[in-house]
N, C-alpha and C positions, 0 to 999 in steps of 0.2 A: 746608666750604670746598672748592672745584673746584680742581682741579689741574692747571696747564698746563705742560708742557714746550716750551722752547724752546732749539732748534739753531742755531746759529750765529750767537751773539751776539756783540756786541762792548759797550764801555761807554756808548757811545751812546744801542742799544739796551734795555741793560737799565734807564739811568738814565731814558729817557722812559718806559718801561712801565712801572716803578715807580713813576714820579710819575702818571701816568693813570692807576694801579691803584688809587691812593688811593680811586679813584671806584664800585671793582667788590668789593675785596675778593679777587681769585681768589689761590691759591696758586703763583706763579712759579718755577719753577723752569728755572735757564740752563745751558746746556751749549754754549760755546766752538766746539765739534766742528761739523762739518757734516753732518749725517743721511744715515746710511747704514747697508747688512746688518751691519756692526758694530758699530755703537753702537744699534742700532733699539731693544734692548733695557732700555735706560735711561730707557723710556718709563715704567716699572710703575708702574701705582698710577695714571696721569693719564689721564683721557677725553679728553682732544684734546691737540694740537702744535703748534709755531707755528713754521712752518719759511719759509726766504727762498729767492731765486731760486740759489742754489749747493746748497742740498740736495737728494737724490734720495731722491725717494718713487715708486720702479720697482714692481713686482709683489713680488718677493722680499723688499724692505721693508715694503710696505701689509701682507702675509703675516703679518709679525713682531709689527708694530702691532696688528693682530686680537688676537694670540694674548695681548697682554698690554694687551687690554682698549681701545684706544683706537677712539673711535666718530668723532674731529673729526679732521680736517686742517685749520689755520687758515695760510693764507698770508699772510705780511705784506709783501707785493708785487700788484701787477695780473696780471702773470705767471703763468700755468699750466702751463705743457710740461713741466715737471722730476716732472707727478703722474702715474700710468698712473691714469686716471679710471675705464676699466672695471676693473680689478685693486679698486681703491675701492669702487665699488658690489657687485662679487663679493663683497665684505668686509663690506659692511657698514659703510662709512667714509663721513659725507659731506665737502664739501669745499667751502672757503668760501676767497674771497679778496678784496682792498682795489681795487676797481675802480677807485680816481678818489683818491690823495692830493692830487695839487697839480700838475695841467698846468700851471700858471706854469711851476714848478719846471724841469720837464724842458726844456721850448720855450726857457726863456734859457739853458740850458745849450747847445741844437742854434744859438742864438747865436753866443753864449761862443765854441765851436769854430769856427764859423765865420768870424767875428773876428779869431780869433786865429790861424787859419789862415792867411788874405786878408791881413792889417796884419802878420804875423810879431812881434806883440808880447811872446812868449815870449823869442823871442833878442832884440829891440831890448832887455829888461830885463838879460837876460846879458851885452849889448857894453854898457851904456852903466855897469854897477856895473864893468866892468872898465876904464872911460875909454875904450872902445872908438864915438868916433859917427857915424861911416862910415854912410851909406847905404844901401850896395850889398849886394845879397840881398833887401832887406826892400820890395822894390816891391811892395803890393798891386792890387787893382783896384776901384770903384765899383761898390756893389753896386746903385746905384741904374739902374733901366732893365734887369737883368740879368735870367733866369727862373731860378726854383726852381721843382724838382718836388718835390711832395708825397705818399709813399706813405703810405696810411692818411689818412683826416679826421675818429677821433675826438677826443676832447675836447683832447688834447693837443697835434694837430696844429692843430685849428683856435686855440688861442693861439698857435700858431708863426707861421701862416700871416697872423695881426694885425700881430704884430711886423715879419714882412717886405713885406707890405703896409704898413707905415711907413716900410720905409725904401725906397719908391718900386720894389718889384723885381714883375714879372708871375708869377702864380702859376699850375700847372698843378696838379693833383690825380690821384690815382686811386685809387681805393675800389672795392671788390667789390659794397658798396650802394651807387653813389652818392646825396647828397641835394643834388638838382639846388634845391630851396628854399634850402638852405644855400649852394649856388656863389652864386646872383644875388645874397641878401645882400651876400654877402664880395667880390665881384666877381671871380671864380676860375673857372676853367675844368677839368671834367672831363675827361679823357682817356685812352687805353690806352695799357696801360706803356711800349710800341713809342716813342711820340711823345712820352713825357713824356722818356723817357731821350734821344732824340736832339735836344729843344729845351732841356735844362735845363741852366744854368750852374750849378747845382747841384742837390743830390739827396739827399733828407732822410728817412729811414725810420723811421718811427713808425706801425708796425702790429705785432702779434701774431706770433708764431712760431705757425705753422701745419703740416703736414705738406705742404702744397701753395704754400707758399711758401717753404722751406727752400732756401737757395740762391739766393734769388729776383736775387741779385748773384755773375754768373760770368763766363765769359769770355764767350758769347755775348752777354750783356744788355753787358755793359763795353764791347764791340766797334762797338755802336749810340749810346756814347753821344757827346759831346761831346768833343773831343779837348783836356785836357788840366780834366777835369769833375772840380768836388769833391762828394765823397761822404762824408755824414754817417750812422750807426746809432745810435742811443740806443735802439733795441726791443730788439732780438735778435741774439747773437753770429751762430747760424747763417743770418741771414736775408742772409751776405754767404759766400761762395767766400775762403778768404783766401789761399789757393794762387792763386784769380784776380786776385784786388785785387793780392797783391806783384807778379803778373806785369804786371797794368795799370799798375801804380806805373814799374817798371823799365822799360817800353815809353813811360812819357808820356802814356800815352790817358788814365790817369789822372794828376791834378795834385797831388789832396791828398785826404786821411782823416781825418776826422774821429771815432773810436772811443771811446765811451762804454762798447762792451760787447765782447765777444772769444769767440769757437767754443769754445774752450779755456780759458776762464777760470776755469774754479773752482780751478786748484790756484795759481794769482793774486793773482788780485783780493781788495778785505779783508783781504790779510795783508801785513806788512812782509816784503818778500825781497831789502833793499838789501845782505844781506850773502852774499848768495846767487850764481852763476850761475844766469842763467834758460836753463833749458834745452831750453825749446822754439824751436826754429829759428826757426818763423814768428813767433812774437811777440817773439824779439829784433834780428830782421830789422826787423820794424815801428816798433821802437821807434830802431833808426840811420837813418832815412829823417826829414830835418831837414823835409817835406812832409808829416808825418803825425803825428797829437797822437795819443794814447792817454791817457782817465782810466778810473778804476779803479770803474765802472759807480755815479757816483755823481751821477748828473744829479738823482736826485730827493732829494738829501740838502740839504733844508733846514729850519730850524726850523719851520716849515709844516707840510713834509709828515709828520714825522716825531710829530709831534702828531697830524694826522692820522691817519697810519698805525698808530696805536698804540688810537686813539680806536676804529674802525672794524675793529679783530681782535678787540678786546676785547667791544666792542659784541656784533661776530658769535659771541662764542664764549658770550656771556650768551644772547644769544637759542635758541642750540642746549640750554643746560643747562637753560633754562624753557621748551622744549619751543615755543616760537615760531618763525614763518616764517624762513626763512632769506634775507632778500632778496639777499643777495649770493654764493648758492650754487653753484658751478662742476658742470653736469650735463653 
């Protein structure tokens, strides 16, 4: 029997994989912690790991992991940047992860926030359980006729970009490959980021953390956009300046936030800290701005994908122990 370890579970977690595991047989084993040079070593004895987007699999880790035998890195996320890939291959580690659980999932989430943003339905539910049904504050605006920009138009962006093509808004795009096949479909318009930012009444990021996109929201890009533009992340904490976004927030250039994910979230997100001071300035700064939602990077948590997710680690980590192709191999 194969033996997996996995990092940073919750009950969730372990209760889908368990019940998919019925299907594989492998040896599960869960560990709370979030993978790091300290716990690395808790790996003994298992050929692969099953780690999510809060764990760090750096060099000095993948190191560790060698030394006590492991040969997989199994992400159970789309997500990659948290892995040093060369340090991996140095090693002797290949490295597989969950490309595609459930674009529904995330695109009604990039919704959801935007929704709830626009209509202030979060507080209308606060004033009116307190008898409170006043009006005033919660004027939104008609997203109909409006432009979204779209960064990224993989699989998740293009069910976003469905959903807002329904509710009658013009769509701009930008992709590093555009598929100019896929624009005329959709009836959407490519274009550089320059013009997407300065036409969009909104702005929705759903692309990959990159090294070359890290930042790709700062004060220069904020400065071009739309005065008083909301801005949605469900990809990547770092793919936004949050030093620049508070400053846009405080300035008005920006209107609203929409944050699914956070630069600094691992010592965060997944955990309950209601009894806590949060003590990170910026993210308790963001969280008293009544103009900006914060969830706790959970856009793809639904019973879908989570089924998914669980199906296609497992899948992957079979096909590495019987020495089969890896189709979902991160090189």
């Amino acid at each position: 029997m194969e033996k997996i370890t996995f990092f940073g579970t919750h009950s969730y977690d372990r209760n889908t994989f368990a019940e998919i595991n019925k299907n594989y047989g492998f040896e599960l084993v869960n560990h709370r912690s979030f993978l790091d040079a300290k716990n690395a070593e808790m790996t003994m004895g298992a050929k692969a790991v099953c780690i999510f987007v809060n764990d760090t699999a750096d060099r000095k880790v993948i190191e560790i992991l060698a030394k006590q035998g492991v040969k997989l890195i199994a992400l159970r996320c789309a997500g990659f940047n948290n892995v040093d890939l060369a340090a991996a291959k140095d090693n002797g580690i290949r490295v597989v992860r969950v490309p595609a659980y459930s674009p529904h999932a995330i695109a009604e989430h990039v919704v959801a926030l935007i929704m709830t943003l626009n209509r202030r339905t979060n507080r209308a539910y606060v004033r009116t359980r307190d008898g409170n049904f006043s009006l005033n504050g919660l004027m939104g605006f008609d997203m109909y006729g409006k432009t979204a920009g779209v960064v990224g138009t993989g699989r998740i962006a293009r069910c976003l970009i469905g959903i807002l093509k329904g509710f009658g808004m013009n769509v701009l795009a930008y992709d590093i490959f555009p598929d100019e096949a896929y624009a005329k479909q959709a009836g959407i318009r490519y274009v550089e980021l320059d013009e997407l930012f300065s036409e969009s009444d909104i702005i929705s990021l759903n692309c990959p953390l990159t090294p070359q996109n890290r930042h790709l929201i700062n004060r220069d890009s904020i400065s071009k956009m739309k005065r008083g533009v909301m801005i949605i992340n469900t990809g990547r904490g770092p793919l936004i300046s949050t030093e620049d976004l508070i400053e846009g927030l405080r300035s008005g250039q920006v209107g609203y936030a929409g944050l699914d994910v956070y630069e600094e979230e691992r010592n965060y997100f997944y955990q309950d800290k209601s009894s806590s001071v949060i003590t990170d300035d910026n993210l308790a700064r963001l969280l008293s701005y009544s103009n900006v939602m914060v969830t706790s990077h959970q856009a793809f948590f639904t019973q879908e994908a989570m089924g998914n997710i669980a199906t296609t680690t497992l899948e992957n980590c079979k096909s590495f122990f019987e020495g089969k192709e890896l189709i979902n191999e991160v090189k």
